[in-house]
C-alpha positions in Angstrom: 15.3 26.5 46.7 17.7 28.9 44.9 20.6 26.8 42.8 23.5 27.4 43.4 25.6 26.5 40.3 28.9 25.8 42.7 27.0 22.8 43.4 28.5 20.9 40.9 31.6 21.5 38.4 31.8 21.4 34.6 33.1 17.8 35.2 30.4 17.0 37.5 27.6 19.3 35.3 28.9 17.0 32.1 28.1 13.3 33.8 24.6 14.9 34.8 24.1 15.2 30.8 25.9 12.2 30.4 23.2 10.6 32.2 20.0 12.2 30.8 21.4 11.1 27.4 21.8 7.6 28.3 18.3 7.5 29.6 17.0 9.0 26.3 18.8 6.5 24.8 17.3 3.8 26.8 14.0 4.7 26.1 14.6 4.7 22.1 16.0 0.9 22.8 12.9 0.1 24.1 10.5 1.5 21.0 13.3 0.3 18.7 15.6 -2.5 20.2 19.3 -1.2 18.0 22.7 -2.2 19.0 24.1 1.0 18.5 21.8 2.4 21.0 22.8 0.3 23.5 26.1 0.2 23.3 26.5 4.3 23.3 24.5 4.4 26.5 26.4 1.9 28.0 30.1 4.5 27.2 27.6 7.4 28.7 26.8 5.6 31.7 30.6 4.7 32.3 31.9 8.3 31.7 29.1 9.8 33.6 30.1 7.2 36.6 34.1 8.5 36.4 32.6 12.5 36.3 30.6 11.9 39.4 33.6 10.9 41.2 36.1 13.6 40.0 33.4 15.9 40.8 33.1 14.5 44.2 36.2 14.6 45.0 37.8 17.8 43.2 35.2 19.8 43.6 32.6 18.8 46.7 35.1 18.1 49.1 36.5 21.5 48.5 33.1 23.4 49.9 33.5 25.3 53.3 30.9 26.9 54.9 30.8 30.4 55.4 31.8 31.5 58.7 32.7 35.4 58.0 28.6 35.8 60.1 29.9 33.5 62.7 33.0 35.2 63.1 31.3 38.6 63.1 28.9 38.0 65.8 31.8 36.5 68.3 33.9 39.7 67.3 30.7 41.6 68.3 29.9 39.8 71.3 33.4 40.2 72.7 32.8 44.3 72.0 30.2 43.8 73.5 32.0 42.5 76.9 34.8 44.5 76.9 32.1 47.4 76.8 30.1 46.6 79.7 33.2 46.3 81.6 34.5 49.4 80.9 31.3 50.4 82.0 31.1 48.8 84.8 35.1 49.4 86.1 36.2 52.9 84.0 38.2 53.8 87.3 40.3 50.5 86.9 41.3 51.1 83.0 45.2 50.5 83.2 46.5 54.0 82.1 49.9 52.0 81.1 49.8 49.1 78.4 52.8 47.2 77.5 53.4 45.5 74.5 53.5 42.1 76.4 49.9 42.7 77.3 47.3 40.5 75.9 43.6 41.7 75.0 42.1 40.7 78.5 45.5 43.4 79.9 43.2 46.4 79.2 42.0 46.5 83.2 44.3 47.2 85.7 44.0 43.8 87.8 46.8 44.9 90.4 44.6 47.3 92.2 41.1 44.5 92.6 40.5 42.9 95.1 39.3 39.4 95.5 35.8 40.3 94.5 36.6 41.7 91.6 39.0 39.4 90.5 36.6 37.2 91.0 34.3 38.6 88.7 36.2 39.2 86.3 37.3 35.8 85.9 33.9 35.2 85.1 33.8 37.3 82.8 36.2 35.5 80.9 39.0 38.3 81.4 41.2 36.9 83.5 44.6 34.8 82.3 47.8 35.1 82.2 49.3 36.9 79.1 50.7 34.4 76.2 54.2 35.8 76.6 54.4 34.6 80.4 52.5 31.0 79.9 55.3 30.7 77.0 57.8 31.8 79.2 57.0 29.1 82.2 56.6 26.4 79.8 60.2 27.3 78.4 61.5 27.4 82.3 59.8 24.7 83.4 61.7 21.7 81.5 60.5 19.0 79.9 60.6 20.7 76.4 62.1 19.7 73.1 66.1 19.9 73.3 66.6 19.1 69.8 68.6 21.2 67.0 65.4 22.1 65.0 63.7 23.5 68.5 66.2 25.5 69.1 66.7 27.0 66.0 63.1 27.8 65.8 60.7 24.7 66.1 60.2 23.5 62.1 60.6 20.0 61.6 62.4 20.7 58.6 65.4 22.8 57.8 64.6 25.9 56.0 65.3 25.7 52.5 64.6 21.5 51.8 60.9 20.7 52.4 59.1 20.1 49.4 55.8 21.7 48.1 54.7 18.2 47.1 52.9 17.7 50.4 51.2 20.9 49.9 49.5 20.7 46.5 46.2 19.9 47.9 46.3 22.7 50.4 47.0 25.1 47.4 43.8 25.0 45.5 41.2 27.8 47.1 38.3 26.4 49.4 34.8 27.2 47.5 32.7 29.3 50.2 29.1 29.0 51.0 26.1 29.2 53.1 25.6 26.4 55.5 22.2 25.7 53.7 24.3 25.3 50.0 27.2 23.3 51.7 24.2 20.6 53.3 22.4 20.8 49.6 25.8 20.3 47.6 27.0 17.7 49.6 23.1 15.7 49.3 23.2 16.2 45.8 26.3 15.1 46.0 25.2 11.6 47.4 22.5 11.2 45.2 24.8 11.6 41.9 27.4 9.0 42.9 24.4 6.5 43.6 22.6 7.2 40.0 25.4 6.9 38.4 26.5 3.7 39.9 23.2 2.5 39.4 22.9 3.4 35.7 26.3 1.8 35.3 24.9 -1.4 36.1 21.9 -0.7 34.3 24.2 -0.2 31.5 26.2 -3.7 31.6 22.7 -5.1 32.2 21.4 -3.5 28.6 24.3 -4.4 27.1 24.3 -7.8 27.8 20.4 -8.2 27.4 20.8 -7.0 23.3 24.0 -9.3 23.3 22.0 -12.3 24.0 18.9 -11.3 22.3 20.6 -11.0 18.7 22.8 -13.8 19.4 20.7 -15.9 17.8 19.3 -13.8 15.3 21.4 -14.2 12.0 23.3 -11.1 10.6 22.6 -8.9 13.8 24.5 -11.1 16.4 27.9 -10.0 17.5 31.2 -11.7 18.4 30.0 -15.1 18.7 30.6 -16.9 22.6 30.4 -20.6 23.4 27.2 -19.9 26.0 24.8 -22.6 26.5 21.9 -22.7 24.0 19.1 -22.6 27.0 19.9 -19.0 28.2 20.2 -17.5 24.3 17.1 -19.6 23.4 15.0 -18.1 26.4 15.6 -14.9 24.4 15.5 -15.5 20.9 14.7 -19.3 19.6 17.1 -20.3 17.3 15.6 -20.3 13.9 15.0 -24.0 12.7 16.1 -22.4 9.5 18.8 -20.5 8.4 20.1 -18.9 4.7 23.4 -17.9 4.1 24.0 -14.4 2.5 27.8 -14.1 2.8 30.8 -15.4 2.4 28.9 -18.8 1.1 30.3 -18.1 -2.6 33.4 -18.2 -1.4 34.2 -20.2 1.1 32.2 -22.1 3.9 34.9 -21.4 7.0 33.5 -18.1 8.3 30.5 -20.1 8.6 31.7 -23.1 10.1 33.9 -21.5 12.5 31.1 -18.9 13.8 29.0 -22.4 14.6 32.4 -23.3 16.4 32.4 -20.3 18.5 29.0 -20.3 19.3 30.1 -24.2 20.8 27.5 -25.8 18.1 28.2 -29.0 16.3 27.3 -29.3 12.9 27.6 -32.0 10.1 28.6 -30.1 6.5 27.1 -31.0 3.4 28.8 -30.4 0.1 29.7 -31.1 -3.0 32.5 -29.4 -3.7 36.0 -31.4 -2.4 37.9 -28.3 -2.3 36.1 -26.7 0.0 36.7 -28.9 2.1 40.4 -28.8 1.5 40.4 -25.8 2.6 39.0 -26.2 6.1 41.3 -27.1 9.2 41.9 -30.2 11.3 40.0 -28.3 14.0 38.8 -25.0 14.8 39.2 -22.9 18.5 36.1 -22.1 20.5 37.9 -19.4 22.1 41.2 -17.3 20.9 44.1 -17.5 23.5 42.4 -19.9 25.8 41.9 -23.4 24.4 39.2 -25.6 23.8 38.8 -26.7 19.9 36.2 -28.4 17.8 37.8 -31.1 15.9 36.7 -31.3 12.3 36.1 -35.1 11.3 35.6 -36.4 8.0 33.0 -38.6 7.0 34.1 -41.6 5.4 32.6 -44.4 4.3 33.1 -46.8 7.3 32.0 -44.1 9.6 28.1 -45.1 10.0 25.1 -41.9 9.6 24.3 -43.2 12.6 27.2 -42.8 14.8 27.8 -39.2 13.0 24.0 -38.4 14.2 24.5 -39.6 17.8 28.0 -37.7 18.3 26.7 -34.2 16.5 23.4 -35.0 18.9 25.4 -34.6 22.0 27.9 -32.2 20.4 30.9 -34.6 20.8 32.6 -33.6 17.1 31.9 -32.0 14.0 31.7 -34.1 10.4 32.1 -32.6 7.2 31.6 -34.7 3.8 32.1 -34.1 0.3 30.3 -36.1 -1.5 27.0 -35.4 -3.1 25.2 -38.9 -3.3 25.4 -39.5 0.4 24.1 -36.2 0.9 20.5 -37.1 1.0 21.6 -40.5 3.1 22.4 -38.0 5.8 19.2 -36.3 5.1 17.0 -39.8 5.3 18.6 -40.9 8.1 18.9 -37.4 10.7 14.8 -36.9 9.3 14.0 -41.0 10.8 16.4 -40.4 14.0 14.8 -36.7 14.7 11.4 -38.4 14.6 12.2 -40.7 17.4 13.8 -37.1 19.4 10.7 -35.8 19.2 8.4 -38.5 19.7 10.5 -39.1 22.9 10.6 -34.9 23.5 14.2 -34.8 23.6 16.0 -31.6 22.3 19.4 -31.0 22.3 21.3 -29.3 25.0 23.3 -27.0 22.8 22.4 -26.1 19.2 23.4 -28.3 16.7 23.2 -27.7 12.7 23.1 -29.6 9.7 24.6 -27.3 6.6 23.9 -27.5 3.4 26.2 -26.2 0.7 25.4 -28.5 -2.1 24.9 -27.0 -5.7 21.5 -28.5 -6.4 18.7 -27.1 -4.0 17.5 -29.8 -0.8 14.2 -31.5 -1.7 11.3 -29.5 -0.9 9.7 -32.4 0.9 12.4 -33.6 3.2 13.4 -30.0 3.8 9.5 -28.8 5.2 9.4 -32.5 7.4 13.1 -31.7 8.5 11.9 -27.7 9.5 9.3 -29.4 11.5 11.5 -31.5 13.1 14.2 -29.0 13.8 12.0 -26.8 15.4 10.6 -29.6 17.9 14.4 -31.0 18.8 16.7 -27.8 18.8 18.3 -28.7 15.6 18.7 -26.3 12.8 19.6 -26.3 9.2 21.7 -24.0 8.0 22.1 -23.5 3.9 24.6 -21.9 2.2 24.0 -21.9 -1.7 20.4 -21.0 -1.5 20.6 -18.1 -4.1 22.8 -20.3 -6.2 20.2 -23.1 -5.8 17.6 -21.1 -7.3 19.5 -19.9 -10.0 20.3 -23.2 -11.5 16.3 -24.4 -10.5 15.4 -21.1 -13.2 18.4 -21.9 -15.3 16.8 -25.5 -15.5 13.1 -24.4 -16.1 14.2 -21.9 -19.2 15.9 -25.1 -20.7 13.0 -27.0 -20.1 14.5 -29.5 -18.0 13.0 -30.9 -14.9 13.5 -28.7 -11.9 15.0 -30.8 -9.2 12.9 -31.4 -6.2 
């Protein structure tokens, strides 16, 4: 097959590259699984799918076929005819022509009798000249009476009709063979279904590396309230999880990343003005509703009760003080020992966060790790490096390194 390259346009010619790239791209994501990677395929794919149509449309549906061969041949078979009648009826050649006359006028059909009228009706010569036919029709009645016929048949009055209806008409037909018009216009096909299948391909990618790093601290994007199930069937949610921003600072990006996610947590800490700082509640979504209210832990509310509603992901606790921090501990360690005797797990995430100056007690933290990773909890801390700090602090000044 010889290309032709009027089979596509430099619009068209650019979402065929557009496409090749995004495969390449593909195939990178799948020796090395990067966000970036996906995320640029997924723009190729979607300007590749707009090119295919422009191209379609400005450019395919423009082809004509060549008919200058076609048009010869008839031109030659008519020659052809008016030869072998010449031929065949020299003597009859009318020696007179009008300008009335019409191509088939050349024979003198006044002098033939029926025979050769006859014939040469089936020829194809015989019929009346245009002028006459237009000049019955005109006699006969029936016609258009109106101002515009009379003045010359345009629907429109010289001088008013716009060139708006004619812009399509004004860009040039693209000529070729028969064979190239049947090629261009298969090729055609077959681009606007690759790209509308890469397109989806693309959303599908996409959304895959959304929901695999969505669980996956520091990679994940823009956090969504989607049920833990479908991000756990990708990525398990680590039963442990260590801080490394913002934790100096201030625990709210934290807290309110769990609250988009639509986890419940119970927040550990020490410090009271942290938890000055945080809200009454915090929205799961911008714009559209739905909050997590923010409850403090006081002492008539039971570790129990706080347990049971973070279980089912009914509120969100958050206490200040340091002694009943390893209450809490004690008590979600006994209670997460019945979950998993019982195999229960929680039907969306739910954390318990440290952010207490002195590290969490090696002991309870590796029976709480177990436990966590059996019942869908997690534990999320957020003063580790500041925990061992004051553990090496502690050890220089030879005092006994909390455990």
């Amino acid at each position: 097959m010889n290309w032709n390259p009027e089979y596509f346009s430099s619009i068209g010619y650019l979402g065929v590259l557009l496409t090749g790239g995004a495969l390449l791209l593909w195939i990178c994501y799948i020796a090395k699984p990067l966000r970036i990677a996906s995320l640029v395929a997924l723009g190729c794919v979607v300007v590749a799918f707009v090119c295919a149509r422009t191209n379609s449309k400005t450019h395919v549906n423009r082809i004509q076929p060549d008919r200058s061969e076609e048009l010869a041949k008839r031109a030659a078979q008519e020659e052809a005819r008016k030869q072998a009648l010449l031929d065949n009826r020299g003597d009859e050649v009318a020696q007179i022509r009008f300008a009335e006359d019409g191509a088939n006028d050349f024979l003198d059909r006044a002098g033939m009798d029926d025979a050769d009228l006859k014939y040469f009706e089936s020829q194809g010569g015989l019929g009346e000249p245009e002028w006459k036919r237009e000049k019955k029709t005109r006699s006969g009645g029936g016609g258009d009476d109106s101002l515009e016929s009379e003045i010359g048949g345009e629907g429109v009055i010289g001088g008013v009709q716009s060139d708006e209806f004619d812009t399509d008409e004004s860009k040039e037909p693209i000529i070729m063979s028969e064979a190239d018009l049947v090629m261009a216009n298969r090729l055609d096909l077959l681009n606007l279904k690759l790209t509308l299948i890469f397109l989806v391909v693309g959303v599908g990618v996409f959304l895959f590396d959304y929901l695999r790093r969505a669980n996956i601290y520091g990679k994940a994007s823009r956090p969504l309230p989607l049920p833990s199930s479908l991000l756990n069937a990708l990525t398990p949610m680590a039963p442990l999880v260590i801080s490394k921003k913002r934790c100096r600072k201030s625990a709210r990006g934290e807290l309110a990343r769990l609250v988009k996610r639509g986890d419940s947590f119970i927040y550990l800490t020490d410090d009271s003005a942290r938890t000055a700082k945080l809200p009454k509640s915090m929205s799961r979504l911008p714009f559209v509703g739905g909050k997590e209210e923010l409850i403090t832990a006081s002492a008539e509310i039971d570790e129990g009760f706080i347990f049971e509603t973070v279980w089912y992901g009914r509120s969100s606790f958050v206490s200040a003080d340091p002694e009943r921090a390893l209450t809490f501990l004690n008590v979600f360690q006994a209670m997460l020992e019945q979950r998993k005797l019982s195999r229960a797990r929680v039907s969306q995430t739910a954390h318990l966060v440290w952010d207490l100056q002195s590290p969490m007690p090696r002991q309870t933290r590796a029976d709480l790790l177990k436990l966590a990773a059996a019942t869908g909890f997690s534990i999320l801390i957020l003063r580790e490096k500041a925990s061992k700090e004051a553990s090496h602090q502690s050890k220089l000044k030879g005092e006994p390194i909390p455990s």
